[in-house]
C-alpha positions in Angstrom: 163.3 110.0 98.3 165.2 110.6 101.7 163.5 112.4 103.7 160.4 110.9 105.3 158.5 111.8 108.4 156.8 108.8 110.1 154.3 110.0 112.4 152.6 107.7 114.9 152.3 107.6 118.8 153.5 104.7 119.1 157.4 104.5 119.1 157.8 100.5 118.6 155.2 101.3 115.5 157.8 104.5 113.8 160.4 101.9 114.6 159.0 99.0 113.0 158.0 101.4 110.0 161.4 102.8 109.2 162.5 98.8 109.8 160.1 98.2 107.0 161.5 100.7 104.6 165.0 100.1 105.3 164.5 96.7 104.4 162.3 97.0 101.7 164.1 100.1 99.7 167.7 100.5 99.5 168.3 104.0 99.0 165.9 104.6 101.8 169.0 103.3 104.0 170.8 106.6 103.6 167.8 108.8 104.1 167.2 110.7 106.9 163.8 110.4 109.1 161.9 112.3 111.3 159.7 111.2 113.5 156.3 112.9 115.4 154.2 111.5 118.2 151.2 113.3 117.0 149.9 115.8 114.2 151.0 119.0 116.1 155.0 117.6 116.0 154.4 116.5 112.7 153.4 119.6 111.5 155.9 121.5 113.6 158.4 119.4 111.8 157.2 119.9 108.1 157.3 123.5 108.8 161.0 123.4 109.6 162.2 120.3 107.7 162.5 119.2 104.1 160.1 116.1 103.8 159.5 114.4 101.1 156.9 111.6 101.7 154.7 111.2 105.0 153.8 107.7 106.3 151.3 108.4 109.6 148.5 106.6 111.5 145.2 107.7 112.0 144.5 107.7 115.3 146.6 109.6 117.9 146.8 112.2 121.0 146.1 116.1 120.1 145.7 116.4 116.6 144.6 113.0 114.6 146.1 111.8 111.2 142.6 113.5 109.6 143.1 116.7 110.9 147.0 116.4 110.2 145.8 115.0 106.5 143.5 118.2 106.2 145.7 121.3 107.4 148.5 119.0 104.9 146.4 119.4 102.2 144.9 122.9 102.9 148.5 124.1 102.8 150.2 125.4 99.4 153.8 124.0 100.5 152.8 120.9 102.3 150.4 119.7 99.8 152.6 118.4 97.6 154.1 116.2 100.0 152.8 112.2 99.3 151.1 111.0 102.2 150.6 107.0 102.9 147.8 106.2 105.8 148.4 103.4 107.8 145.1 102.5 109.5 143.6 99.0 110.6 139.8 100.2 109.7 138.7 98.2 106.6 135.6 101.1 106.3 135.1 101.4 102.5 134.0 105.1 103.2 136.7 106.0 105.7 139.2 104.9 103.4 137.4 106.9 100.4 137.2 110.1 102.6 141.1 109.3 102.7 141.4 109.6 99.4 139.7 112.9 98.9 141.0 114.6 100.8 144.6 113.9 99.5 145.9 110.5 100.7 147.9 109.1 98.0 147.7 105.7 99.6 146.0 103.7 102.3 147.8 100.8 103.8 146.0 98.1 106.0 147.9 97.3 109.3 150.1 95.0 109.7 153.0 96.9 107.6 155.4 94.5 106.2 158.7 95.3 103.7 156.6 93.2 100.9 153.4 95.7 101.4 155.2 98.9 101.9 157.8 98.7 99.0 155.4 98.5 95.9 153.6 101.3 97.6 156.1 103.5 97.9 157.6 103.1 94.3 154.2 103.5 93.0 154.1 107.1 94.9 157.6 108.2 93.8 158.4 106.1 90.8 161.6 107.4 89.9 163.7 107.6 93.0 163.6 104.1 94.3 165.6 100.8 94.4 163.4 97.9 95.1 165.5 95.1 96.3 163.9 91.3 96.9 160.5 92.6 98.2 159.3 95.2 96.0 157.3 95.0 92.6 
């Protein structure tokens, strides 16, 4: 796992979530990331780039992590791709919805190394080095 998209609106959030990673998985350190302001870059990007996992947020500017989510999953190529929500709603049925329509995780702000690691190996079990703060 080395290629990973982060897509939020926030720049000090994709920071703070590639921080997380790096710190948390130790391969991750020599992986390459891309990062997307919205849904529309994020998807411009997966149709050009090799990704192989997508961590995004749910709510941002011109296309939203649901509709992202949903044209991800309606896709032949892209749906393959593991996708990890970051959200702060605690909504039972939001978070469900998630998951049906092809999250393979939902991950409650704030994002630390310690809740991101286990998460990630979980998702791609095979291709990570968990150092101190993983599972």
């Amino acid at each position: 796992m080395n290629k990973i998209l982060i897509v939020d609106d926030s720049k000090t959030s994709r920071m703070f979530i590639k921080m997380c990673l790096e710190i948390a998985i130790s391969k991750i350190k020599e992986g390459t990331f891309y990062e997307a302001e919205n849904g529309k870059e994020a998807l411009a990007l997966l149709n050009e780039k090799e990704v192989e996992l997508v961590i995004m947020d749910l709510n941002m500017p011109i296309m939203d992590g649901f509709t992202l989510l949903r044209w991800m999953k309606d896709n032949d190529q892209l749906k393959k791709i593991p996708v990890i929500v970051i959200t702060s709603t605690n909504n039972a049925a939001k978070r469900e919805e998630l998951l049906q329509m092809g999250a393979d995780h939902i991950l409650s702000k704030p994002v630390s190394p310690a809740k991101l690691a286990p998460i990630v190996k979980a998702i791609t079990p095979d291709t990570m080095d968990l150092d101190e703060y993983g599972a």
